[in-house]
N, C-alpha and C positions, 0 to 999 in steps of 0.2 A: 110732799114726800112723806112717807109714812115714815115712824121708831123704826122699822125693820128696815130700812130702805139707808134710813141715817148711820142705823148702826152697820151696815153690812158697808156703806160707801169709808165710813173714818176706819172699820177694821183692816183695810181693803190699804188706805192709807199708811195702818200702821206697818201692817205685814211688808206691803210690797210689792211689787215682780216678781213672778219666780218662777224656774223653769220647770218641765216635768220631772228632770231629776231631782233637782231643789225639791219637789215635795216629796218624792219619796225619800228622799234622806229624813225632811222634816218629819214623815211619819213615822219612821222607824226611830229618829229619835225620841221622838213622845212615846210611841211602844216602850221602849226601854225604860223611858223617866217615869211612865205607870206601872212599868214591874218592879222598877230596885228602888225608883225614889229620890237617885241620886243624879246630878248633871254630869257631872265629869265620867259617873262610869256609861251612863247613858250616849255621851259622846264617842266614851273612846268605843262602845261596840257599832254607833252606827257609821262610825269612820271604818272601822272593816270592813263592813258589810257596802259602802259604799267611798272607797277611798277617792275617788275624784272630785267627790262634794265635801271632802273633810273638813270640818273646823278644827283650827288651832286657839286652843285659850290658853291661859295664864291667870295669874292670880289679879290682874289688872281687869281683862274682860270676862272674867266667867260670871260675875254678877250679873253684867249685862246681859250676858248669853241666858243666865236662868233665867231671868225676867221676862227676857224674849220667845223663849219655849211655853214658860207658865202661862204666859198670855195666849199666845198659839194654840195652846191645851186648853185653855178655856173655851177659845173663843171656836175650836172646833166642836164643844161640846153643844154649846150652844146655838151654833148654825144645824147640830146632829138635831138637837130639841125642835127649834121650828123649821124643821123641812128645805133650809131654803137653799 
């Protein structure tokens, strides 16, 4: 199994399932989180724009939640870089 093969199966891992809505929420949140920067405002506009798939945080999960984006944002960068 090639790097590409390894990295695309644990990223695949870490992500998930997701539905078709599930990612357009997830993309609109990352749009957001690369225009303002910030998580929380990044959520609350893609909770409008897609209130069915809203997340709810707190001050308990939002860490988690940026973690989970930041990586998502990388790791879509990087699947943008080699084609796959």
């Amino acid at each position: 199994m090639s790097l590409i093969d390894q990295y695309m199966q644990r990223s695949q891992d870490i992500i998930g399932e997701r539905t078709p809505e599930e990612e357009k929420y997830d993309n609109e949140l990352i749009k957001n989180l690369k225009k303002y920067g910030k998580i929380r405002k990044a959520i609350n506009k893609a909770n409008k724009m897609y209130p069915d798939e809203a997340l709810k945080y707190n001050e308990e999960n939002i860490g988690d939640i940026d973690a989970h984006y930041d990586y998502l944002m990388k790791h879509m960068e990087i699947v943008g870089k080699i084609g796959h």
